[in-house]
VEXTORZA-519622 format. One record per residue (C-alpha): residue in three letters; x, y negated, z negated. Coordinates in nm, 3 decimals, decimal comma. Example, Ala and Ser with C-alpha at 12.3 -4.5 7.8 and 13.67 -1.06 7.14 Angstrom:
<rs>
  rest        u        v        w
   ala    1,230    0,450   -0,780
   ser    1,367    0,106   -0,714
</rs>
This chain:
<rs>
  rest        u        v        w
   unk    0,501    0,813   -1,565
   unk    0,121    0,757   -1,545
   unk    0,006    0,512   -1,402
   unk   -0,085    0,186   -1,560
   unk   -0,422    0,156   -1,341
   unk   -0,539    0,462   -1,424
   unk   -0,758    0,529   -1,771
   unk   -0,977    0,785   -1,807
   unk   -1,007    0,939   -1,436
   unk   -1,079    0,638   -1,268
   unk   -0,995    0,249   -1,255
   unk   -1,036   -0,009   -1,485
   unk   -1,017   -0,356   -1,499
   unk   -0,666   -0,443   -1,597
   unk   -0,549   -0,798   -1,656
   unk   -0,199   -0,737   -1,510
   unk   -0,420   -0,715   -1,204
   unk   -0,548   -1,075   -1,196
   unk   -0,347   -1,210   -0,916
   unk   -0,521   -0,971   -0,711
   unk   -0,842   -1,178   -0,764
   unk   -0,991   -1,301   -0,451
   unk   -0,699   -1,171   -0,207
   unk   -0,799   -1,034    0,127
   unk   -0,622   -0,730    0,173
   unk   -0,639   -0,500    0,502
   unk   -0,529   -0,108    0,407
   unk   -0,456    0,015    0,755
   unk   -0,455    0,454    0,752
   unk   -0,279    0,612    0,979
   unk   -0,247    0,998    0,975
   unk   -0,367    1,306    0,786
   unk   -0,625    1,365    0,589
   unk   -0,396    1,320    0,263
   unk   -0,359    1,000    0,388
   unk   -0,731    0,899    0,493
   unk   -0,817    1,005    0,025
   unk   -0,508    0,752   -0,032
   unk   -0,610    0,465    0,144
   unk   -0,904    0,500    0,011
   unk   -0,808    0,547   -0,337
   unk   -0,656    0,234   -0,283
   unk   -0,908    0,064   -0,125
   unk   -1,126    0,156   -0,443
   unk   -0,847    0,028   -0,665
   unk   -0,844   -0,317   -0,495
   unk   -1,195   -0,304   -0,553
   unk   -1,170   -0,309   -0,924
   unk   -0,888   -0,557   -0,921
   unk   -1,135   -0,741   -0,756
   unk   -0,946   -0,791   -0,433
   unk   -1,185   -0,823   -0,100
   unk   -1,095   -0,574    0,153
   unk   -1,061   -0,739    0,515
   unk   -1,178   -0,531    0,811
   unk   -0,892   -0,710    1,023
   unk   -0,510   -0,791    0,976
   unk   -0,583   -1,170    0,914
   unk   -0,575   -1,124    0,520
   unk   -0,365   -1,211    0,221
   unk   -0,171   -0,900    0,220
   unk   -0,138   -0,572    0,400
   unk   -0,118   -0,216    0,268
   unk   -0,008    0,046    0,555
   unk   -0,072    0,394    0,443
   unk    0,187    0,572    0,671
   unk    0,242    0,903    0,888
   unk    0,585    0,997    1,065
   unk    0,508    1,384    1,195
   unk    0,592    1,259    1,528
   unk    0,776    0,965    1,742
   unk    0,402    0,815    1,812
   unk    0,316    0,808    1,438
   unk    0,599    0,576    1,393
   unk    0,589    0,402    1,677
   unk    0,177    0,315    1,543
   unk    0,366    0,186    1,211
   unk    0,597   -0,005    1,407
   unk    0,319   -0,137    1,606
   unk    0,093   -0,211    1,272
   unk    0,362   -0,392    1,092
   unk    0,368   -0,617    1,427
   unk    0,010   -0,687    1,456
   unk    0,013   -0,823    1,081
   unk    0,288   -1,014    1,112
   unk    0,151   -1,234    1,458
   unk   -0,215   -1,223    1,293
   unk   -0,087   -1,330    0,933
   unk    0,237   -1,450    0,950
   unk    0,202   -1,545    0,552
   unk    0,058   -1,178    0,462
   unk    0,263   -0,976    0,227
   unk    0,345   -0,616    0,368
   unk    0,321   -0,330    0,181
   unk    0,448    0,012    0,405
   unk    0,358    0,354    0,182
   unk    0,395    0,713    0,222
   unk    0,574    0,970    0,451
   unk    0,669    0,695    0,693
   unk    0,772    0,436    0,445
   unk    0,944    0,736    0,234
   unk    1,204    0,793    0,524
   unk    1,236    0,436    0,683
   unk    1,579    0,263    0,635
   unk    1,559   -0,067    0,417
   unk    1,769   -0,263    0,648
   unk    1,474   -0,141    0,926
   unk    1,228   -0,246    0,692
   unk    1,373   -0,583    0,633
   unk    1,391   -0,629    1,011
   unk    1,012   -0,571    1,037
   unk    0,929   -0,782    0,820
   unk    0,797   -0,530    0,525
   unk    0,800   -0,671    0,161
   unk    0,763   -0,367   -0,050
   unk    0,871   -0,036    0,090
   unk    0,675    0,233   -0,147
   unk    0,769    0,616   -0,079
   unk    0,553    0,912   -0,164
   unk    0,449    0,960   -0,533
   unk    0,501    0,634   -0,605
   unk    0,131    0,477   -0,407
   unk   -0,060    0,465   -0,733
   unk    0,157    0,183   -0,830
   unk    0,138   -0,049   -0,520
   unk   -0,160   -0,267   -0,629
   unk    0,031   -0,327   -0,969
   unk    0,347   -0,406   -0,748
   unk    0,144   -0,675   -0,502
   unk   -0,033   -0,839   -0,838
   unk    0,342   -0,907   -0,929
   unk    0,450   -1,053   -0,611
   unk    0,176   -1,242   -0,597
   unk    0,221   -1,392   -0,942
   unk    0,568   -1,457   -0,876
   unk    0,471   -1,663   -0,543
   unk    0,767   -1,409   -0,408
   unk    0,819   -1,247   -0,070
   unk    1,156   -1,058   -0,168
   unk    1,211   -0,693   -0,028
   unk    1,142   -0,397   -0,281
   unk    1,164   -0,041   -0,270
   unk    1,024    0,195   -0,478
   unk    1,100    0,541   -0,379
   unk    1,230    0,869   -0,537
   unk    1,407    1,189   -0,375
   unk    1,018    1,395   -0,392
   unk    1,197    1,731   -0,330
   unk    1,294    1,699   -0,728
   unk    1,046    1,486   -0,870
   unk    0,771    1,658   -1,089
   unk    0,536    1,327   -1,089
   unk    0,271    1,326   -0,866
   unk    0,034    1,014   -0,794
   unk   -0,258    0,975   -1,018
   unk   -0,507    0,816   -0,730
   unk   -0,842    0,802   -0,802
   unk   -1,124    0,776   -0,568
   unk   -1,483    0,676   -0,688
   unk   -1,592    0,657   -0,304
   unk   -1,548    0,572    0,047
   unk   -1,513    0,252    0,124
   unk   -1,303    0,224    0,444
   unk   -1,447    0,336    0,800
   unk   -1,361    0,721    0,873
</rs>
């Protein structure tokens, strides 16, 4: 399934987007390089929703782009999801990627995390926080899919940098 951001090789404006408008939202990288293109990609897709990135957790909504290769790289998510929630109580969290991918939902909950997005599925989280914003709704979601037999990979584009590396 392509993704409905996506046209052409990069983003467009897209009006299923529009709750996005004027949200701060702080994408918070953690890991490999993989990881540094994706939070960009999403940073750049923000962009064109026109979200404004925040350089700190106090924001409308929080995207972490996860690692779990070791104990520390989760403990850092842990620690993340934590900072958000004392700096922006109100902030919606969104928890992508390897760490996200592997993290129970009942652990999630617990955290505090509102949408739980697993690998191949990050192309479709700024669609997925337009919709929770536009339904004024903090309920948990998952979106996730067993990658060792999925053939869809995620159609991020990145037009440039925007984030500090």
């Amino acid at each position: 399934m392509n993704s409905p951001l996506a046209t052409g090789g990069g983003w467009r404006w897209n009006p299923m987007l529009r709750h996005l408008v004027g949200k701060r939202i702080w994408i918070c990288t953690l890991g490999c390089r993989s990881n540094q293109y994706e939070g960009e990609a999403l940073a750049n897709a923000f962009i064109e929703a026109q979200a404004i990135l925040s350089d700190t957790p106090d924001c409308d909504a929080a995207i972490l782009v996860s690692c779990t290769v070791t104990a520390v790289a989760d403990k850092k998510c842990r620690q993340m999801i934590g900072r958000v929630r004392r700096t922006s109580p109100n902030a919606v969290i969104v928890a992508c990627g390897c760490w996200a991918q592997n993290l129970p939902e009942e652990e999630a909950q617990s955290l505090g995390i509102h949408l739980l997005v697993g690998n191949r599925k990050k192309q479709h989280v700024p669609l997925l926080l337009s919709n929770l914003f536009g339904e004024n709704s903090r309920h948990f979601s998952v979106r996730r899919e067993d990658v060792l037999h999925s053939t869809e990979w995620d159609s991020l584009f990145l037009a440039k940098p925007l984030l500090n590396t």
